[in-house]
Jmol script that loads the backbone (N, CA, C; Angstrom):
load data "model"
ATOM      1  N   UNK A   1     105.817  88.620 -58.511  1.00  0.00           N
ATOM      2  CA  UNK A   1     106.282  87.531 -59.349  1.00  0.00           C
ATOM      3  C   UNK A   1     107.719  87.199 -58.933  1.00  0.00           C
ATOM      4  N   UNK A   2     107.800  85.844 -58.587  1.00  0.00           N
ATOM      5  CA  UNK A   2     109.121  85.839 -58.346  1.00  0.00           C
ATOM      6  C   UNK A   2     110.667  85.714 -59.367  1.00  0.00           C
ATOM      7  N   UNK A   3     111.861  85.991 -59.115  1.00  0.00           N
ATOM      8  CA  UNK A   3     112.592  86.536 -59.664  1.00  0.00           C
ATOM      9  C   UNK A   3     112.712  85.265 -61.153  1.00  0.00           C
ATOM     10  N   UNK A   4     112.765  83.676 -60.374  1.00  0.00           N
ATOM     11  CA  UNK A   4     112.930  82.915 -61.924  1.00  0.00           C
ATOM     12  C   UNK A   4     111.944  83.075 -62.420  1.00  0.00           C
ATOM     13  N   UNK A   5     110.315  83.200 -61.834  1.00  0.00           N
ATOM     14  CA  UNK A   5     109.742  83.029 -63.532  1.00  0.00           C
ATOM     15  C   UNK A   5     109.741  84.042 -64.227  1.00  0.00           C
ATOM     16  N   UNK A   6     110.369  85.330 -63.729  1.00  0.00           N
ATOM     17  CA  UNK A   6     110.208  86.517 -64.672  1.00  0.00           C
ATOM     18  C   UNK A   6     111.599  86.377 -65.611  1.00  0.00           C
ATOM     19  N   UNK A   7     112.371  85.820 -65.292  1.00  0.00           N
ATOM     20  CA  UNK A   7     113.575  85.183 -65.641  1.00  0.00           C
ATOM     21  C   UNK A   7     113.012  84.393 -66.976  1.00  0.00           C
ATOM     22  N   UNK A   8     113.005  83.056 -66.742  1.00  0.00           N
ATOM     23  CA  UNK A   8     111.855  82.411 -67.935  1.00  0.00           C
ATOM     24  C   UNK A   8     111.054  82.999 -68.498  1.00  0.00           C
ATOM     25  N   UNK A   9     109.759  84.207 -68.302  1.00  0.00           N
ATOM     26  CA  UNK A   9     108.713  84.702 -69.265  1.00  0.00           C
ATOM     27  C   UNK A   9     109.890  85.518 -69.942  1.00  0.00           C
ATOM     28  N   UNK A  10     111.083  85.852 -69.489  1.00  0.00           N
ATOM     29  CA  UNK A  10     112.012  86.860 -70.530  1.00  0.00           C
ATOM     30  C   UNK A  10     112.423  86.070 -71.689  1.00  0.00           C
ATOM     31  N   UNK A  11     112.774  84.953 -71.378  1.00  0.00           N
ATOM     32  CA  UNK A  11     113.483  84.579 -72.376  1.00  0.00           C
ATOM     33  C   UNK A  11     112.489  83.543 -73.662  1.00  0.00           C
ATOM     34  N   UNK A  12     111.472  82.868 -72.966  1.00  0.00           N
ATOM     35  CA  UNK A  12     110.296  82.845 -73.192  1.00  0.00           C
ATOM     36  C   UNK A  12     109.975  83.522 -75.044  1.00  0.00           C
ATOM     37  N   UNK A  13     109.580  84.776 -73.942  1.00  0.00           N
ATOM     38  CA  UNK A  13     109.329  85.726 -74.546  1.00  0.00           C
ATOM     39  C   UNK A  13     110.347  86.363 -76.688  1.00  0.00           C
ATOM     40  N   UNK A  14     111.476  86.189 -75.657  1.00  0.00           N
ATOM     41  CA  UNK A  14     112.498  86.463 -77.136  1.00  0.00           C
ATOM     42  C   UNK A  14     112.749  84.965 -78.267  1.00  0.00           C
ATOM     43  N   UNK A  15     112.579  84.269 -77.273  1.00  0.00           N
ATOM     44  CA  UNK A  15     112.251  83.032 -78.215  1.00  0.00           C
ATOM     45  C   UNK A  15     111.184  82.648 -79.086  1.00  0.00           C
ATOM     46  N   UNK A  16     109.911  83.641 -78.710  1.00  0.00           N
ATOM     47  CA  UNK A  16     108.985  83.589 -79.855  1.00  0.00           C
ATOM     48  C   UNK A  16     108.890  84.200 -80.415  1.00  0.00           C
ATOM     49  N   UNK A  17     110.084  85.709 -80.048  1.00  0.00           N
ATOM     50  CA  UNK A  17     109.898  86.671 -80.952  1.00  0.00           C
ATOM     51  C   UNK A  17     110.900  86.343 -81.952  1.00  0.00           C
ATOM     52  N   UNK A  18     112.055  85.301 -81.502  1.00  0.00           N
ATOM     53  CA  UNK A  18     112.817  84.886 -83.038  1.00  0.00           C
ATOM     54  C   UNK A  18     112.477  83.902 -83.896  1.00  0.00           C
ATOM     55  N   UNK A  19     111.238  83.042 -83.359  1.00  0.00           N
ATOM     56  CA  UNK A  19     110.368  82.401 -83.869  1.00  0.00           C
ATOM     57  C   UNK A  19     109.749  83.245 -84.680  1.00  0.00           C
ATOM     58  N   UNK A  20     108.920  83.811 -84.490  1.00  0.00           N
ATOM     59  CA  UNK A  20     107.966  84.885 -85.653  1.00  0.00           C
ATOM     60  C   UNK A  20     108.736  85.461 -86.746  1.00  0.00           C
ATOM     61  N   UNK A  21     110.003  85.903 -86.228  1.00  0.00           N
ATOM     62  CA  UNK A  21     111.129  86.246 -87.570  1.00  0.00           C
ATOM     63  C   UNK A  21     111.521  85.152 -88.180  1.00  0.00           C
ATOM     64  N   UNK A  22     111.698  84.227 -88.124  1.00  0.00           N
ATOM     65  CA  UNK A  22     112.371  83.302 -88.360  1.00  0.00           C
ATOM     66  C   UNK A  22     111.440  82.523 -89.276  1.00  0.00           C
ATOM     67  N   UNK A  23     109.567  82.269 -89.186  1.00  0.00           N
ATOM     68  CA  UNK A  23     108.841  81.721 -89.772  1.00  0.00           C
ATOM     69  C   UNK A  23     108.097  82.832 -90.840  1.00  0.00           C
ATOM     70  N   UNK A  24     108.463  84.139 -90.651  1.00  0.00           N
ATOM     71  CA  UNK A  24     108.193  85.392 -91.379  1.00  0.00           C
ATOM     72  C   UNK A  24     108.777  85.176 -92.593  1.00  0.00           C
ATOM     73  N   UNK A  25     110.587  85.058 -92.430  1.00  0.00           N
ATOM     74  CA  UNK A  25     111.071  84.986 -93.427  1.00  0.00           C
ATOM     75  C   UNK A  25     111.018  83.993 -94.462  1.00  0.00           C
ATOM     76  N   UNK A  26     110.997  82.848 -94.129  1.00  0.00           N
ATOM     77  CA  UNK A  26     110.264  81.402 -94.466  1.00  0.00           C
ATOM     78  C   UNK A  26     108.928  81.576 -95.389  1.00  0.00           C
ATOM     79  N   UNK A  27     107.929  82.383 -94.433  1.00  0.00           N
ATOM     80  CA  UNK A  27     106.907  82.573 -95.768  1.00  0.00           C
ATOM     81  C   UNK A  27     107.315  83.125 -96.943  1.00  0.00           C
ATOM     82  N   UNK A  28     108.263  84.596 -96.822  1.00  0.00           N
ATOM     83  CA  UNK A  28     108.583  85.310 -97.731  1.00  0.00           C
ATOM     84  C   UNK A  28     109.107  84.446 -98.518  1.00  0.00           C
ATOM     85  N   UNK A  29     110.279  83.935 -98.468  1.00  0.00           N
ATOM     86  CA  UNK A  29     111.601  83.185 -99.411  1.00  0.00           C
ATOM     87  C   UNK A  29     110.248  81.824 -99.973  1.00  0.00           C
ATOM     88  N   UNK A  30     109.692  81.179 -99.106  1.00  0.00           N
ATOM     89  CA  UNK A  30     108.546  79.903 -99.951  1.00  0.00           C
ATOM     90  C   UNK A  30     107.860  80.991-100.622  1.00  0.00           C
ATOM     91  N   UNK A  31     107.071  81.874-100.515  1.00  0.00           N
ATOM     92  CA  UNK A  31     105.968  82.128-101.382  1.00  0.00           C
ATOM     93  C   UNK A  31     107.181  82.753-102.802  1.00  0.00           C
ATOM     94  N   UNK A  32     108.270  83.365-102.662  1.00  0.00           N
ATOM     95  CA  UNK A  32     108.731  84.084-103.639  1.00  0.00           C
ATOM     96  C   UNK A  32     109.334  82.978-104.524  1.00  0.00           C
ATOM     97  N   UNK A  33     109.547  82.202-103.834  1.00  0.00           N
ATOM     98  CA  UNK A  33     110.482  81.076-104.555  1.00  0.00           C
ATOM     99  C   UNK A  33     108.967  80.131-105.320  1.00  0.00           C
ATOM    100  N   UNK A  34     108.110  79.581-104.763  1.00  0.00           N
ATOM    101  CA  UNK A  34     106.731  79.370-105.507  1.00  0.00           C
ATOM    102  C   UNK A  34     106.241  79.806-106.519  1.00  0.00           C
ATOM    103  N   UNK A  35     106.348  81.626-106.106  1.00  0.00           N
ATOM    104  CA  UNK A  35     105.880  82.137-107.416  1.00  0.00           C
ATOM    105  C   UNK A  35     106.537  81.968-108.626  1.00  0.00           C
ATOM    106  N   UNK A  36     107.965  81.807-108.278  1.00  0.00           N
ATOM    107  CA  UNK A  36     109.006  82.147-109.195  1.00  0.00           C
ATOM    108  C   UNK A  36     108.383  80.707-110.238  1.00  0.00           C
ATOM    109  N   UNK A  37     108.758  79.625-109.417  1.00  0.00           N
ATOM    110  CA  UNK A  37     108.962  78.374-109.801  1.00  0.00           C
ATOM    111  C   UNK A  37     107.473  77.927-110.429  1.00  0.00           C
ATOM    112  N   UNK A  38     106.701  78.111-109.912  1.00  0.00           N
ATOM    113  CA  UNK A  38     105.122  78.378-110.275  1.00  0.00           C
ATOM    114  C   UNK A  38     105.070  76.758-109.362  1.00  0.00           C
ATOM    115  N   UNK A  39     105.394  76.377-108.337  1.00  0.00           N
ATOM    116  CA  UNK A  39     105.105  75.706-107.277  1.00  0.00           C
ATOM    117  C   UNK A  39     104.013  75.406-106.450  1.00  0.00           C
ATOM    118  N   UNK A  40     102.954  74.691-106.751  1.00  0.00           N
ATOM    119  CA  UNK A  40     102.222  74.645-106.117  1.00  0.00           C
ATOM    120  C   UNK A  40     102.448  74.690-104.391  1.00  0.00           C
ATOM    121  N   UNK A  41     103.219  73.047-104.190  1.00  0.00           N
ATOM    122  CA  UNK A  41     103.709  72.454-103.322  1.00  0.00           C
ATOM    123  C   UNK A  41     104.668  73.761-102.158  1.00  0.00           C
ATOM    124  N   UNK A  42     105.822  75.064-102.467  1.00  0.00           N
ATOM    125  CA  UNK A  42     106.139  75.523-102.545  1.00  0.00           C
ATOM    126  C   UNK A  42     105.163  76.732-101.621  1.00  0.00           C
ATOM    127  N   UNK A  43     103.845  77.190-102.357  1.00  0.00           N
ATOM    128  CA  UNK A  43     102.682  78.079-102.342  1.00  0.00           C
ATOM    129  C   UNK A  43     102.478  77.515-101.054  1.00  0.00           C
ATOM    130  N   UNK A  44     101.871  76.425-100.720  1.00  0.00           N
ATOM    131  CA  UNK A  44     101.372  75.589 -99.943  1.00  0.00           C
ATOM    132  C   UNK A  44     102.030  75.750 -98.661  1.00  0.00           C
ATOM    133  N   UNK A  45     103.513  75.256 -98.966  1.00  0.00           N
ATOM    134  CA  UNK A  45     104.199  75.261 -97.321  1.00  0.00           C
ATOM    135  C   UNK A  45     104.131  76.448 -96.940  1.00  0.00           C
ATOM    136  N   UNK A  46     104.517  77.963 -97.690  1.00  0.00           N
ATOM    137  CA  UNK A  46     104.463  79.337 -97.386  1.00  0.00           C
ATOM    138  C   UNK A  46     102.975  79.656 -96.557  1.00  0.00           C
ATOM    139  N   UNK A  47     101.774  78.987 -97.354  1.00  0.00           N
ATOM    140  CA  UNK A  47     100.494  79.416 -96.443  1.00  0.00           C
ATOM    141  C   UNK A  47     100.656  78.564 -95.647  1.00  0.00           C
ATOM    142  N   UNK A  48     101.448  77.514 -95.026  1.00  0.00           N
ATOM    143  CA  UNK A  48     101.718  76.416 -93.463  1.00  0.00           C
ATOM    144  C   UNK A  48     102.356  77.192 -92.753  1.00  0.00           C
ATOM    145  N   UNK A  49     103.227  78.004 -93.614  1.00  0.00           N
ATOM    146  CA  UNK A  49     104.341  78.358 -92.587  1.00  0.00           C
ATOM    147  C   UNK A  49     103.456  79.843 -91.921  1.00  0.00           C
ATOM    148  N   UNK A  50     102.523  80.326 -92.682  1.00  0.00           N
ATOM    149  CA  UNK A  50     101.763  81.655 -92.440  1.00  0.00           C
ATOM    150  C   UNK A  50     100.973  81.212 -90.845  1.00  0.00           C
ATOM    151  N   UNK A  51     100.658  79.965 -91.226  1.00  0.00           N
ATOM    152  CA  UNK A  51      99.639  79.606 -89.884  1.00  0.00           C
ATOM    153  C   UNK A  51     100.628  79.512 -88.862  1.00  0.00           C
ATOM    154  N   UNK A  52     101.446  78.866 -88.745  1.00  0.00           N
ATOM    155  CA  UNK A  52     102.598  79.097 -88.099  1.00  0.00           C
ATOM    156  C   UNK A  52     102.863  80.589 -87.247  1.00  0.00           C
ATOM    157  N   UNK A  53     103.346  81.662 -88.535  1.00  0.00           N
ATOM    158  CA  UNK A  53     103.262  83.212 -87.807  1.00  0.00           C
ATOM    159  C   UNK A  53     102.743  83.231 -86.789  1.00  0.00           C
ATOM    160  N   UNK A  54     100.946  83.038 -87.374  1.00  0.00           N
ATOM    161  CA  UNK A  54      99.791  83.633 -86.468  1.00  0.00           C
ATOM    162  C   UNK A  54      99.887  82.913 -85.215  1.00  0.00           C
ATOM    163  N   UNK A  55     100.696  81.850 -85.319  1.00  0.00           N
ATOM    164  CA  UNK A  55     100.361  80.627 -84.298  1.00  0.00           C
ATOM    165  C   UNK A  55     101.316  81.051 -82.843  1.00  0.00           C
ATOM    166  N   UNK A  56     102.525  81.466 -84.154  1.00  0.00           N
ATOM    167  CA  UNK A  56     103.504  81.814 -82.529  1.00  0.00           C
ATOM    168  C   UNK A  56     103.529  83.401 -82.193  1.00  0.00           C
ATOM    169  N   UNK A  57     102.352  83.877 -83.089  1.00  0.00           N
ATOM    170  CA  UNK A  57     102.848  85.476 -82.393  1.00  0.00           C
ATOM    171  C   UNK A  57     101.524  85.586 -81.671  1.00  0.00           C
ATOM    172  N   UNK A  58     100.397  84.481 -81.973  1.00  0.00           N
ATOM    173  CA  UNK A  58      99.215  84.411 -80.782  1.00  0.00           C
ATOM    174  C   UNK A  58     100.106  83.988 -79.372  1.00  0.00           C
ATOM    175  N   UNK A  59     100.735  83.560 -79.445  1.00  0.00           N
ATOM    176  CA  UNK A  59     101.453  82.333 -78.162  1.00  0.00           C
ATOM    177  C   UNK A  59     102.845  83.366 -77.563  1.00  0.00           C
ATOM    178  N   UNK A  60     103.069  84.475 -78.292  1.00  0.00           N
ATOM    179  CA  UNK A  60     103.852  85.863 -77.808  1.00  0.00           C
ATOM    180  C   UNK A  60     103.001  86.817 -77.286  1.00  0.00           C
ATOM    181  N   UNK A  61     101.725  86.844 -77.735  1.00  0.00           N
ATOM    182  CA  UNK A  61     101.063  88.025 -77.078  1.00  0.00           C
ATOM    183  C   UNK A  61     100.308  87.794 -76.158  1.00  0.00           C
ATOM    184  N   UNK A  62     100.032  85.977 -75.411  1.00  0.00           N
ATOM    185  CA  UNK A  62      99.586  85.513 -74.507  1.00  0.00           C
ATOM    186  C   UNK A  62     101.032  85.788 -72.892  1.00  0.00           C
ATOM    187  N   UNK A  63     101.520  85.476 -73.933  1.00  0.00           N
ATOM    188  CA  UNK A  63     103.190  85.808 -72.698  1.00  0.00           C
ATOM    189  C   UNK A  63     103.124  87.072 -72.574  1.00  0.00           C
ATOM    190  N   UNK A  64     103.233  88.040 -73.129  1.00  0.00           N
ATOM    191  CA  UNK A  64     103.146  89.412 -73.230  1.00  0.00           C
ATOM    192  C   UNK A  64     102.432  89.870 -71.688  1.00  0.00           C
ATOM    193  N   UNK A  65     100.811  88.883 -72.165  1.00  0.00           N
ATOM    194  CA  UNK A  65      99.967  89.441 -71.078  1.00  0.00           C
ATOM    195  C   UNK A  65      99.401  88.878 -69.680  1.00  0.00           C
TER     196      UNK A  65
END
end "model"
wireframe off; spacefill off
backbone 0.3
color backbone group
């Protein structure tokens, strides 16, 4: 593999892993703040933002491999 694209799959790589933190915490703070508020709308974006997770930590473990 040559030296830039292993260069790029690195960074790639940490960029979806601060993606996944970043849309992790997002569910947490929407669903807690939903519950609190009794938010439907709130509930809703937290399970968007969940598909999200799955979405970019499928699209990290494709880089991975």
């Amino acid at each position: 593999m040559e030296p830039t694209r292993k260069s790029d799959l690195k960074k790639a790589r940490t960029l979806q892993i601060l993606n996944v933190i970043y849309d992790a915490i997002e569910v947490i703070v929407a669903l807690i703040a939903g519950i609190i508020a009794n938010s439907s709308a709130l509930i809703g974006w937290a399970l968007d933002s969940t598909i999200e997770v799955v979405s970019a930590a499928t699209l990290g473990w494709r880089l991975h491999g």
